[in-house]
C-alpha positions in Angstrom: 179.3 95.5 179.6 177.9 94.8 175.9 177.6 91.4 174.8 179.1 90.4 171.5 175.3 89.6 170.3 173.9 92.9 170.9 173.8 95.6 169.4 175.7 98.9 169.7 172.6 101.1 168.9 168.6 100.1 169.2 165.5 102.2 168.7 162.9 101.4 170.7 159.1 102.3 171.9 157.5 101.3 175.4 154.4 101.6 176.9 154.6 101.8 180.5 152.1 100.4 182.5 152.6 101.5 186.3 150.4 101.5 189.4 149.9 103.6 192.5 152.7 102.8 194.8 155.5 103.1 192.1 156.8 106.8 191.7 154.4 107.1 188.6 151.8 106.6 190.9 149.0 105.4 188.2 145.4 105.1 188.9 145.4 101.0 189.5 146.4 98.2 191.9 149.6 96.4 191.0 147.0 93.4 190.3 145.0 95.6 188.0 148.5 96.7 186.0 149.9 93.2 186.1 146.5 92.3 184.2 146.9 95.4 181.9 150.1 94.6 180.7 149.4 91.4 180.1 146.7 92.2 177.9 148.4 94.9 176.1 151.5 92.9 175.6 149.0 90.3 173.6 147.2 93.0 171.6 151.1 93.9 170.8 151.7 90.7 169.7 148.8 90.5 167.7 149.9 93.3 165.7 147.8 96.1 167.0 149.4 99.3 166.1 151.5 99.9 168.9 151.6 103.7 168.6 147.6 103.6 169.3 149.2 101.3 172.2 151.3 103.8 173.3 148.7 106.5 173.3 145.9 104.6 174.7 148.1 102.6 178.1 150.9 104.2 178.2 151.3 105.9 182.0 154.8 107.5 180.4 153.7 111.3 179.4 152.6 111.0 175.9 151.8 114.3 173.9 149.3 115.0 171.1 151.5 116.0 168.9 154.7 113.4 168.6 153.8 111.4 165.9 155.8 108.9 168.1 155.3 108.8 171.4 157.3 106.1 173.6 160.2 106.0 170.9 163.7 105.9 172.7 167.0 105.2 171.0 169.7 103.7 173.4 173.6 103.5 173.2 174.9 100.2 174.4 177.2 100.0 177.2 180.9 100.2 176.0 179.9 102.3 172.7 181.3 105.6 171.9 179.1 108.9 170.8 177.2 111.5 172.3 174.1 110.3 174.6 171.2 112.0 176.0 173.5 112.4 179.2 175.7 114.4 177.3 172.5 116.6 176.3 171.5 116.9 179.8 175.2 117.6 181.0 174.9 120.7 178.3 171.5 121.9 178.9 172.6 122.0 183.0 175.8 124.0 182.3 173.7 126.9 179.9 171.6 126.8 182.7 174.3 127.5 185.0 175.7 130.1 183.1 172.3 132.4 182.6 171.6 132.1 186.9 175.5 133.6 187.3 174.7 136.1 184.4 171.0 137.0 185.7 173.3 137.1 189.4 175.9 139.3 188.5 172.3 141.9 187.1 171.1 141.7 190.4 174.4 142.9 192.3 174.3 145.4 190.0 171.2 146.4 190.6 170.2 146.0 187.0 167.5 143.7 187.6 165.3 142.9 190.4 164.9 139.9 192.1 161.3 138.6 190.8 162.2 139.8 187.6 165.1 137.8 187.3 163.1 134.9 188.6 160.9 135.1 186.1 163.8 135.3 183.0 165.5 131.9 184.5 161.7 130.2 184.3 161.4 131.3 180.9 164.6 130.3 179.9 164.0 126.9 181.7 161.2 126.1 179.8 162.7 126.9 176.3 165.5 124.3 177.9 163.2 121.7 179.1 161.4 122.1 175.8 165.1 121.7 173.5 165.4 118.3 175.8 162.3 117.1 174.7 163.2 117.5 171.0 166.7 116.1 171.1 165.5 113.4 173.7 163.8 111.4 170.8 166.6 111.8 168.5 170.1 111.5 171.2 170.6 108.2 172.3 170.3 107.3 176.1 172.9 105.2 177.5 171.7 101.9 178.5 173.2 102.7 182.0 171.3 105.6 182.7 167.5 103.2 181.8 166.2 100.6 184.5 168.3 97.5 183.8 165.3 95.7 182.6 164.3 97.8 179.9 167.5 97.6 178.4 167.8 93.9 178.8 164.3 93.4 176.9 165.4 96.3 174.4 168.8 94.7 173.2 167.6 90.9 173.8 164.8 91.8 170.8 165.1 91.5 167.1 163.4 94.5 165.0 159.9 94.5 165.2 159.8 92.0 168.1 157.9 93.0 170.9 159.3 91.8 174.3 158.0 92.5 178.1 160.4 93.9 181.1 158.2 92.8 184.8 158.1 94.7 187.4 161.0 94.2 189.9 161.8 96.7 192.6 165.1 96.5 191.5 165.0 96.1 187.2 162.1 97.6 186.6 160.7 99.9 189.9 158.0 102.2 187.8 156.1 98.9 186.6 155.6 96.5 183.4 157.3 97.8 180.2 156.1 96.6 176.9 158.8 97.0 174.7 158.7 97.0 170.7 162.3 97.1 169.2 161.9 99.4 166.3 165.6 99.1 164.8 
């Protein structure tokens, strides 16, 4: 449910900062990240450039070459438009469609077995790889995030900086530090 204070749509950029017995599985005690995103959080609010942030803590996957790693935009709850579920939804059904038409080769004998196999990785990748590029620009619906990291990303103003804890429940892969973008 939205509140009438937040807003429909936020851009946001995290760095995660996990440890070893979430399902990240970082490097570091839960201590050692508590620490870590303590410290980080106060370099953010310092006004460290929180891309180099990003690159150098983060525990998220962060490429080379996105010139802005950690950015996620989020639909609020109750808000109409396509979401990066939607994408997903999409991306699953072509999926779907090229194993029943690499299938209906096989029966026919038109294409062998390993063959086949390796078409659907290839076509896989080009998928995973579309998902990346529409990930940073399709909203995720707040539902589908930890509940924490969309409670920090809608509480914050635009360029505030905000930190979601650790819970089990709220925030299971570790501490978030969360800069609200837009």
């Amino acid at each position: 449910m939205r509140l009438m204070s937040e807003p429909e749509r936020i851009e946001i950029q995290h760095v995660l900062v996990s440890f070893k017995e979430t399902q990240v599985a970082a490097d570091r005690t839960k201590e050692e990240a508590e620490t870590l995103a303590a410290q980080v959080l106060e370099r953010a609010k310092g006004g460290d450039d929180f891309t180099a942030l990003v690159r150098e803590f983060s525990d998220d996957p962060v490429h080379e070459e996105d010139p802005s790693p950690g950015v996620y935009k989020m639909i609020n709850a109750g808000v109409d438009g396509m979401d990066f579920g939607q994408v997903i939804s999409e991306l699953n059904g072509r999926a779907a469609e090229k194993e029943a038409e690499l299938t209906k080769k096989i029966e026919e004998g038109d294409l062998s077995v390993d063959d086949a196999q390796v078409v659907m990785q290839d076509f896989v990748e080009e998928l995973q790889a579309d998902a990346a590029k529409r990930q940073a620009d399709t909203p995720h619906p707040r539902k589908a995030m930890v509940a924490a990291f969309g409670d920090v990303g809608f509480s914050l103003e635009a360029g505030e900086v905000g930190l979601a804890v650790f819970d089990d429940e709220k925030s299971p892969f570790g501490w978030h530090i969360i800069k609200r973008l837009s």
